[in-house]
N, C-alpha and C positions, 0 to 999 in steps of 0.2 A: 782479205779481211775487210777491205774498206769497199764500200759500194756508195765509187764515184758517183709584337702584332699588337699594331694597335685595335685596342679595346674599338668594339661596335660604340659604345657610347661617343667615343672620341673624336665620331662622326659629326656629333649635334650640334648645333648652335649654328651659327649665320655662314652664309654661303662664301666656299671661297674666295677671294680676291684676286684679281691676275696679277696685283703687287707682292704677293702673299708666294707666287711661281708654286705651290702645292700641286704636285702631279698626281695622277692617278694613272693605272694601269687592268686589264682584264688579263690572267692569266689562266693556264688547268695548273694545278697543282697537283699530287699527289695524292689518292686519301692519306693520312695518316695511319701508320700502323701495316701499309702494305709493302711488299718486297721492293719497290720503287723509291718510294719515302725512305726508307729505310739508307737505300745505299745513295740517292740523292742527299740525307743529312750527313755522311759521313764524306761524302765524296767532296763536296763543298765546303765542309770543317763547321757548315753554317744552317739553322734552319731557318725556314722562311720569316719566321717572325722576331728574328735577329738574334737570334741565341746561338753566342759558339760554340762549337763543338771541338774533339778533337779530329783532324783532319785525316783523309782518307790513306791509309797506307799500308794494306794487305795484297797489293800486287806489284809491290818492286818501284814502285815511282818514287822513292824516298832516295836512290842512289844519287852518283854528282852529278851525274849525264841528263836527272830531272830538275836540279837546285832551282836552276835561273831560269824552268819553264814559265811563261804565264798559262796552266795548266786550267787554270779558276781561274776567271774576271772577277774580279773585284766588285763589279758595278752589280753580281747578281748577288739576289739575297737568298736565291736555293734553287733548286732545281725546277724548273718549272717551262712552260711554250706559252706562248705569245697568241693572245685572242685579237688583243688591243691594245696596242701602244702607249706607251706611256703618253700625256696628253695632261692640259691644265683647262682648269675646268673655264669653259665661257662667263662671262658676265652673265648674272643671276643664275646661274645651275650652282644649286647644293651640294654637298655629300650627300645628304638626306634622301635628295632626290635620287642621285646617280644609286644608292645603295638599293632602294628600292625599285628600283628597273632592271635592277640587275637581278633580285630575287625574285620579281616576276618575269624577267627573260626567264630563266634557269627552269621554274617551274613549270614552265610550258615547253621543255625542249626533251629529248630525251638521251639518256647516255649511248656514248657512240664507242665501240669495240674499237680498236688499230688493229687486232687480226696480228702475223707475227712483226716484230720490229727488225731494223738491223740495224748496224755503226756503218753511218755513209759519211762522204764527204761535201761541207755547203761552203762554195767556195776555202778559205781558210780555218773552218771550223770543223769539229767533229761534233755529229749527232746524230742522235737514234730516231727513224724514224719509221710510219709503215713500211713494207717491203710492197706491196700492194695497194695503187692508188685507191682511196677511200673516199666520194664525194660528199659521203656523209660530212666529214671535216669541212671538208672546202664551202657547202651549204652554213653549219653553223656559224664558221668563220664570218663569210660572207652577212649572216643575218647580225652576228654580233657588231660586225664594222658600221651597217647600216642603224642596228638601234640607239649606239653610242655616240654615233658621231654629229647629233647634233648636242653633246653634255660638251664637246671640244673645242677650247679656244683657237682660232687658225694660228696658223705657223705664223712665230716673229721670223723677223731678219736673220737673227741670230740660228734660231731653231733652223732655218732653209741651210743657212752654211755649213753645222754638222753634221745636219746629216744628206747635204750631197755628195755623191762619191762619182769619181770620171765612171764606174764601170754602170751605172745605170742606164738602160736604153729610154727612148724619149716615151715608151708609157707609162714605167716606172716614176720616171719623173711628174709624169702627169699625176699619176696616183700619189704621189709624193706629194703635192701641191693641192690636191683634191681633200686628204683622208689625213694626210701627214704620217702618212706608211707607204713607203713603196711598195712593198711585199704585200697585198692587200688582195681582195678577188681573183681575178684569175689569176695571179701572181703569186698566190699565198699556196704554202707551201707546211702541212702541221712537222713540225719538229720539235725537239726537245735538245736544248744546247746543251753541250758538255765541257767543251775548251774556249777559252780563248781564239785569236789569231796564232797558228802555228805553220811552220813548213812542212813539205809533205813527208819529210823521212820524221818528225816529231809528232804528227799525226799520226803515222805508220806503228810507230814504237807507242805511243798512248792507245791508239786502240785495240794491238795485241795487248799490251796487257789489262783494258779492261775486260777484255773477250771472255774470258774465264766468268769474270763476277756477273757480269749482262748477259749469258749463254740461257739461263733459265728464264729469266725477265723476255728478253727477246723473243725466245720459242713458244711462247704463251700469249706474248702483247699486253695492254692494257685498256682500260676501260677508263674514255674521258668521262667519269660521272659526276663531274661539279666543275664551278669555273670560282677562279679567286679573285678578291678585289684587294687590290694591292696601292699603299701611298708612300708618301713620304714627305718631308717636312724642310720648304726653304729650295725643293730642287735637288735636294744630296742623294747620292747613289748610296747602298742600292735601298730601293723600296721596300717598304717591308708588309704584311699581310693584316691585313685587315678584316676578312672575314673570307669564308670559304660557304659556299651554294650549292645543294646537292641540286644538279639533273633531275627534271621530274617528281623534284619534292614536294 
C-alpha cells in the first residue's frame, strides 16, 4: 500500500511589521468544487479559509484504535503542498506587493499535470504524491523560492531552533539557513500532506483505509492550476487563505 479567508481587501494598508510576526505562506490548493477539495474539506473537518466542517469519517477511522491518533495536524488549515514556506514579511515589503507578485508570478506560468498519484511514505508522514518524477514541479517550485524570497524576513534565533532537526544533512541545513526551507531546490519534493507524525503500523492502517476514497483521485492525478496565498494573524497556526491565482490566467 505505502510507497516508501481573509478577504483580498484585508491585504491593504501599510506594510507589515516584523513586530506585527504576520506570516505569509505560497501554497497549491485545491480548485474548489473538485474531487480533491472535496475529500480534502471533509478529511480535515476544515476548509482553508477556516470554516469547520464535520470531520472525515466514512472509512472506519472513527473506532478506539483511531481516538488518540494525531491523524490531522492541527497547524493545517486544509489540505494543501507547500510552494513557499511560511515566512514574515522583510522590512518595507507589503501585502500589497507580495499579493501582486504573486498574480503576476501565476500569470506567466502554466498549470502542471502530476500524471497518476500514490500514498507514500515521507519520513513519519503519509502523503500523496506523483508516482513519476515530474520536473515540471521541481522548476516551478524552484522559480517560486527564487521570486519570493526576497518578500522574506531572514530566520530569527528562534525561527533556526524549531526548525532544526538532528536528521537534516549539512545541505539541508545550508538551504535552511539560505531560504529558511530546507526542503527547497534540489531538495524539494511536491507532496500533499495527510497525517501528522505517526508510526509505521498507524501509517500502515491509515492508508489502507484511505485507499478506497483516493483510488479514483490517484488513478487520474491532478492538475496544479493555481497557487494560494495564505496568512495569518500574531504568528497563530494554522494559516488561513487569502486568495487563490489561476495558472496562466
Amino acid at each position: 500500500m505505502l510507497n516508501h479567508a481573509h478577504t483580498d481587501s484585508e491585504l491593504k494598508g501599510a506594510p507589515a511589521s516584523r513586530s506585527s510576526f504576520v506570516r505569509y505562506a505560497i501554497y497549491y490548493t485545491p480548485q474548489p468544487g473538485t474531487a480533491l477539495a472535496a475529500f480534502g474539506r471533509s478529511w480535515f473537518g476544515r476548509a482553508n479559509d477556516g470554516a469547520t466542517l464535520q470531520a472525515f469519517s466514512a472509512t472506519g477511522l472513527t473506532g478506539a484504535s483511531f481516538a488518540r491518533m494525531p491523524a490531522t495536524p492541527s497547524r493545517y488549515s486544509g489540505l494543501h503542498s507547500v510552494f513557499k514556506a511560511p515566512f514574515m514579511l522583510r522590512d518595507g515589503m507589503g501585502p500589497d506587493a507580495l499579493k501582486a507578485r504573486l498574480i503576476s508570478f501565476t500569470q506567466r506560468r502554466k498549470p502542471v499535470p502530476t500524471g497518476p498519484l500514490t500514498l507514500a511514505r515521507s519520513g513519519r508522514y503519509l502523503v500523496l504524491r506523483p508516482i513519476e518524477p515530474t520536473p515540471a514541479f521541481d522548476w516551478l517550485a524552484a522559480q517560486c523560492v527564487g521570486t519570493f524570497d526576497g518578500f522574506a524576513a531572514p530566520l530569527t534565533d528562534c525561527d533556526r531552533e524549531e526548525q532544526q532537526s538532528p536528521h537534516l544533512t549539512d545541505h539541508q541545513r545550508l538551504l535552511l539557513e539560505s531560504f529558511g526551507d530546507a526542503h527547497v531546490m534540489s531538495e524539494y519534493r511536491f507532496a500533499i500532506t495527510l497525517t501528522g507524525p505517526l508510526d509505521t503500523a498507524h501509517l500502515e492502517r491509515v492508508a489502507q483505509a484511505l485507499w478506497p476514497v483516493l483510488e479514483d483521485i490517484c488513478a487520474t492525478g491532478v492538475t496544479v492550476d493555481g497557487l494560494s496565498l495564505f496568512g495569518d494573524q500574531g504568528g497563530r497556526a494554522p494559516l488561513r487563505l487569502i486568495g487563490r491565482y489561476r495558472l496562466g490566467a
